[in-house]
C-alpha positions in Angstrom: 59.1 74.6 104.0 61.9 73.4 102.5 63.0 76.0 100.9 63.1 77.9 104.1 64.6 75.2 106.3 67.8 75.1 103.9 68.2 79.0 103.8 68.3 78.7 107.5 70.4 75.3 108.3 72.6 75.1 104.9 72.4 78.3 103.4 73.8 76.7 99.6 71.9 75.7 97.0 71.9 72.4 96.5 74.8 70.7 94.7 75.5 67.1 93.5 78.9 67.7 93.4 79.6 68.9 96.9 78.5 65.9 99.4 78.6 67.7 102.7 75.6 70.1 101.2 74.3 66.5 99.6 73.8 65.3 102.6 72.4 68.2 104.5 69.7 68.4 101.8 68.7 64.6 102.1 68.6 64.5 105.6 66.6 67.9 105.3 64.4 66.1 103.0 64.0 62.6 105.2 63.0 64.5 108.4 60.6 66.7 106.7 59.0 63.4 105.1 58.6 61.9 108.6 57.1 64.4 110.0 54.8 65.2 107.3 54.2 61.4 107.2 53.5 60.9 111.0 51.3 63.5 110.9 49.2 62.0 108.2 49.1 58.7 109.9 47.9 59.7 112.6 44.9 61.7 110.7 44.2 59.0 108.7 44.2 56.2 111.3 41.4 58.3 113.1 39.8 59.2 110.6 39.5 55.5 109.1 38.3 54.6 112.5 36.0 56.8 112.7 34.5 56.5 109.2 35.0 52.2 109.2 36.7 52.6 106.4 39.0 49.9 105.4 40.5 52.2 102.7 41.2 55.2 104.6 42.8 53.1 107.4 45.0 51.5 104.3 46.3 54.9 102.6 47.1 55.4 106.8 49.2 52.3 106.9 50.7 53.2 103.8 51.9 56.8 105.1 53.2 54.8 108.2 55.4 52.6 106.2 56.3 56.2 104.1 57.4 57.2 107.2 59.6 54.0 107.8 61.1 54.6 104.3 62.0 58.0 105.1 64.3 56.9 108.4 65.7 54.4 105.8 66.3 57.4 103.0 68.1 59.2 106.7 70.3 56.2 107.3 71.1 55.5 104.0 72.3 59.1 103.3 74.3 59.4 107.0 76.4 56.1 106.0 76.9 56.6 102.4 78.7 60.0 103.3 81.2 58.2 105.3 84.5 58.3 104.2 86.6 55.4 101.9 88.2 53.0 104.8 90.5 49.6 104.0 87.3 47.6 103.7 85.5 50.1 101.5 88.2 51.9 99.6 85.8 53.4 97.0 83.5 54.6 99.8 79.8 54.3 100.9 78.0 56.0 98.1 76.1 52.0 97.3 74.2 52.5 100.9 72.1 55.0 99.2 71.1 52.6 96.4 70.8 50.2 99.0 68.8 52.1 101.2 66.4 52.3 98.1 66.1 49.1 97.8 64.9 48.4 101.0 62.3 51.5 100.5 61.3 49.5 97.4 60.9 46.0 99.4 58.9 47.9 102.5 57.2 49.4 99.3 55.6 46.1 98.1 55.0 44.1 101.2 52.6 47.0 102.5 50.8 46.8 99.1 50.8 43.1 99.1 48.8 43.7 102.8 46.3 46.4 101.8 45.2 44.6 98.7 45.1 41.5 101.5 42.9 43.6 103.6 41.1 45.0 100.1 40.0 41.9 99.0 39.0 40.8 102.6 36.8 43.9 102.5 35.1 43.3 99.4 34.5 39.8 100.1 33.3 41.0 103.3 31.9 44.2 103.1 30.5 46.2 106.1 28.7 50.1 106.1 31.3 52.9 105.4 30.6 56.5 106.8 32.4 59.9 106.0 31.6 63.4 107.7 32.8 66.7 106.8 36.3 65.7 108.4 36.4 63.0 106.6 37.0 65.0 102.9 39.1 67.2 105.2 41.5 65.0 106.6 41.9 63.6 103.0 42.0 66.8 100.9 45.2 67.9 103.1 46.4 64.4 102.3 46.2 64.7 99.2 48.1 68.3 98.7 50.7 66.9 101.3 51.3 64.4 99.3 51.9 66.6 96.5 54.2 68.5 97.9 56.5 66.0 99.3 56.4 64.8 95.3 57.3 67.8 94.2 60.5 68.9 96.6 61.6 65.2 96.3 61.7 65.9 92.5 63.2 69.1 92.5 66.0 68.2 95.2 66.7 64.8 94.1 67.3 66.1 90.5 69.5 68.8 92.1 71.8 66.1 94.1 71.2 63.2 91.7 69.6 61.1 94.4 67.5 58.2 93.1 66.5 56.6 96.3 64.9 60.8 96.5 63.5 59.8 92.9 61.6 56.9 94.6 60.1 58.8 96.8 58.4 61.0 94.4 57.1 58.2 92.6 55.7 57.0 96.1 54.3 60.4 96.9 53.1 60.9 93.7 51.1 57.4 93.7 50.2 58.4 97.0 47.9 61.4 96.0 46.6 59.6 93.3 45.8 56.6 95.5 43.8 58.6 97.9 41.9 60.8 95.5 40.7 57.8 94.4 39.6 56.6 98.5 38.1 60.6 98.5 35.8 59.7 95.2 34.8 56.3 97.0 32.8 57.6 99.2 30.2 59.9 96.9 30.6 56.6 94.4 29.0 54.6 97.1 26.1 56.8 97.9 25.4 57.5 94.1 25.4 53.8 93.1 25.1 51.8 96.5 28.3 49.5 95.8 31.0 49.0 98.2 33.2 50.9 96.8 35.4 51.4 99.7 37.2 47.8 99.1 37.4 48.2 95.2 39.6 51.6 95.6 41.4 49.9 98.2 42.3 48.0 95.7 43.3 50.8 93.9 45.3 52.0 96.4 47.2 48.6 96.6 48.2 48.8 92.6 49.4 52.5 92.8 51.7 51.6 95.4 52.8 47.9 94.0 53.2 50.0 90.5 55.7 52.6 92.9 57.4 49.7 94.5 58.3 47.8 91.0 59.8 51.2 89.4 61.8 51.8 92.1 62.8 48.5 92.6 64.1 48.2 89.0 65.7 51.6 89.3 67.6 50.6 92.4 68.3 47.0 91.0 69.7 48.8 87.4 71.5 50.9 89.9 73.8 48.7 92.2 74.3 45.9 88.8 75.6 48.9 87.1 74.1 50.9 84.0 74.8 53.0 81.4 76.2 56.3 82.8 74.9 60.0 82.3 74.9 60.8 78.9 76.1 64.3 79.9 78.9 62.6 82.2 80.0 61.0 78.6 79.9 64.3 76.6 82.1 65.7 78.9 84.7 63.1 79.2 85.2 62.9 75.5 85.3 66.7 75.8 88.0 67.0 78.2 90.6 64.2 76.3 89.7 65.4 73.1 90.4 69.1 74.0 94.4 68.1 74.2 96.3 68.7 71.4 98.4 65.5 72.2 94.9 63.1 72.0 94.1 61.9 68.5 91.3 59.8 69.8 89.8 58.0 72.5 88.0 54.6 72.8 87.6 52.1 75.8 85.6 54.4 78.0 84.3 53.0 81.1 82.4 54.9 84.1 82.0 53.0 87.6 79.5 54.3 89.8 80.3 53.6 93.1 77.3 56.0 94.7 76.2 59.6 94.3 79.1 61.6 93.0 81.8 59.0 93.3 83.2 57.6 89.9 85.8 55.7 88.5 86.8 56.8 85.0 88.8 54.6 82.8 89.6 55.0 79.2 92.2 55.0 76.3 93.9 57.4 74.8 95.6 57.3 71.3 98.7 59.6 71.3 101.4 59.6 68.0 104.4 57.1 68.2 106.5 59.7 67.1 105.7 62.2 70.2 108.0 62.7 72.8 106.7 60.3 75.7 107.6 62.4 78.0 105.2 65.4 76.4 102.5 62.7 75.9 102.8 61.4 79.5 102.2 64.6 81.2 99.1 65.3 78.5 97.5 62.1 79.9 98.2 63.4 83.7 96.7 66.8 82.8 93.5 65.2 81.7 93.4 63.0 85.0 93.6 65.5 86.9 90.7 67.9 85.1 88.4 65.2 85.1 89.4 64.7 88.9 88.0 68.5 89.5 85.9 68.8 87.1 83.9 65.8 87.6 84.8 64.5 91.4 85.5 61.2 89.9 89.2 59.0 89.9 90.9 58.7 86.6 92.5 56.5 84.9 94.1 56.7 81.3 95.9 54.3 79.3 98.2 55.7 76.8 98.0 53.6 73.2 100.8 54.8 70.7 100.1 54.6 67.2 101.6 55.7 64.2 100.1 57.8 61.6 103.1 58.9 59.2 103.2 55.2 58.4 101.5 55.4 54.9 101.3 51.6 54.3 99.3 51.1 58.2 96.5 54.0 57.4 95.9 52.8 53.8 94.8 49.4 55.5 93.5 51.0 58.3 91.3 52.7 56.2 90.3 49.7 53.8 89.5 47.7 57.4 87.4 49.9 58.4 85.4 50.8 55.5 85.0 46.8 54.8 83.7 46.4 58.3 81.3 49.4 58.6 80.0 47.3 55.1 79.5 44.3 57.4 77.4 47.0 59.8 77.6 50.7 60.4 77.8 50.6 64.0 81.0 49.2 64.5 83.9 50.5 64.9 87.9 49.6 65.2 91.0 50.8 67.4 94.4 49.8 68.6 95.6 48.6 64.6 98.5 47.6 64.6 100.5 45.8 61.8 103.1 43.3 62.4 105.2 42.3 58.8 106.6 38.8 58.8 108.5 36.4 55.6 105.2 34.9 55.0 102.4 36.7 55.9 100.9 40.5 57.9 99.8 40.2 61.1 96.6 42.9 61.7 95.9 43.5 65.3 93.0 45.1 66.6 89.4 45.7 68.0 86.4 46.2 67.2 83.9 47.6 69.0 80.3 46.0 68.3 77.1 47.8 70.8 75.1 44.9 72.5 72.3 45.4 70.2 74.1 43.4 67.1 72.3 40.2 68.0 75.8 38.4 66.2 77.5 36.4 68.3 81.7 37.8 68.9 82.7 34.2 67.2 81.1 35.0 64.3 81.9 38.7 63.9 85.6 37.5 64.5 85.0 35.4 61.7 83.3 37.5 59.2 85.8 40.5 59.7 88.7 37.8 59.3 87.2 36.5 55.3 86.8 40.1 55.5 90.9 41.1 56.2 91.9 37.8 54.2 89.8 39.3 51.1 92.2 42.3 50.6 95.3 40.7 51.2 96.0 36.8 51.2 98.7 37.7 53.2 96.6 39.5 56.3 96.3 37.6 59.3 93.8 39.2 61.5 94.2 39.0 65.5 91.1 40.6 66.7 89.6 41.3 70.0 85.4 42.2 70.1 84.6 45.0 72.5 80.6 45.1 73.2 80.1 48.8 74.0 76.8 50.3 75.1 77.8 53.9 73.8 80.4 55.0 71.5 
């Protein structure tokens, strides 16, 4: 269905990159879920009627609020296209992570009411019927379900959408959840138990389990996390492809929604260069990680010299003591500064957030450190925590 909607209304194939196709595929992807979800409200709601099932009538409740979290998906998609403004000069692209955290709230409180209503009926319990329409009316739910899982995977991989990534997990824990009110009603005859509550109850922790993964996913997403690997590769690939880059360090990506970025990083470029050469190297690279990427970037140019003999023989003796001290870090911008009385080392180190020392005491270990080759060294440092290198 969706397939053929998209060949008829975009005609592309779906694109991260592009956000006017972007958004024709999520708001292809919304309607179609609340439709499909409507539908299956209303089937269910009969149904559980009809049956005096307190489990069907849940899974129905649950489609309902579905349905709600599609119109959310809608909106959340229709503002997060809109354009930067002088309120929002980075643009709209949060709504979307927004929007899926709302999905996630509605999410919870609906299971937080059917295990209510669950627990009620177990307490409670009262004679639960099913007919041939019944297993129908479920079966199609069931393989519904499953679809709308699987084109919410496919096209939310294809645009990078995770508020479409919470939706497959919902759909997903959907089917499961009512397979398991189909099975309660040949569990029932077999063993005579009211089963109907118990896999309402069931029902109620697929969809808390949903709510709390996308949740977190949508929470991770508007605090900010680490960035696409790939996104990371191909950064270092770009600077490092220019001649005029000896190395790069200081990389930062902002994620200001879906396809809009802020790249930020330093560049080290040879002292002796012409800085006129090396200035339109750095605008070069800007500009083919603009196109490349759709993202803003930003480069900071950091001169260093490396004919100075005296500098890479310390460099090198730094370094080595310091990747003694702990593999994983790392130094840049090393400078040296000769005075009468003493040499003044100046520079970083990058540590990843998973060496447990705290920055005062790395300062202070990789100062002994610097004072242990020279009595005359002076180390200025500066501790970078980097969650990738």
């Amino acid at each position: 269905m969706i397939s053929l909607l998209a060949r008829i209304f975009i005609k592309a194939e779906p694109n991260r990159e592009n956000q006017g196709i972007r958004h024709l595929y999520g708001v292809i992807s919304s309607v179609t879920g609340i439709v499909l979800n409507i539908l299956l409200v209303i089937g269910k709601l009969l149904t559980g009627a009809a049956a005096g099932s307190v489990a069907i009538t849940a899974d129905g409740l649950n489609n309902l609020s579905d349905a709600v979290s599609s119109v959310i998906t809608l909106a959340g998609f229709s503002i997060a296209r809109r354009r930067p403004d002088g309120g929002h000069p980075y643009g709209h692209g949060r709504m979307e992570y927004i929007a899926g955290l709302l999905v996630a709230v509605g999410i919870l409180l609906m299971g937080a009411e059917i295990f209510r209503s669950s627990l009620s009926a177990i307490l409670h319990p009262e004679p639960v019927g099913a007919d041939t329409v019944t297993y129908i009316v479920l079966g199609a739910s069931v393989a519904v379900k499953c679809y709308m899982a699987f084109y919410n995977l496919r096209i939310g991989k294809a645009i990078d959408s995770p508020a479409m990534r919470a939706v497959f997990s919902d759909s997903l824990a959907d089917a499961a959840a009512t397979g398991a009110v189909l099975l309660s009603f040949p569990l029932t005859m077999l063993t005579g138990l009211a089963a109907d509550g118990w896999c309402g109850l069931l029902v109620a922790a697929f969809i808390i389990y949903g709510g709390l993964k996308s949740l977190k996913e949508m929470i991770d997403l508007l605090l900010g996390r680490l960035p696409d690997p790939e996104i990371l590769r191909r950064v270092k690939e770009i600077a490092l492809a220019c001649p005029e880059i000896l190395s790069i360090h200081d990389l930062h990506v902002h994620d200001y929604g879906p396809g809009q970025r802020i790249i930020m990083l330093h560049a080290e470029v040879d002292v002796n260069a012409g800085f006129r050469e090396a200035h339109e190297a750095i605008d070069r690279i800007e500009r083919e990680l603009q196109e490349e990427l759709a993202s803003i970037a930003l480069i900071h140019m950091d001169p260093v010299d490396v004919d100075d003999p005296i500098m890479k023989e310390t460099r090198a003796k730094v370094t080595d003591a310091l990747l003694a001290l702990d593999s994983r870090m790392a130094i840049h911008d090393f400078r040296m500064v000769i005075g009468v009385t003493h040499i003044n080392l100046i520079f970083d180190i990058c540590a990843p957030f998973d060496i447990k020392t705290s920055d005062k005491e790395i300062k202070k270990r990789a100062t002994d450190i610097v004072r242990s080759l020279d009595s005359r060294f002076n180390a200025v440092i500066v501790i970078d925590r980097v969650c990738y290198d």
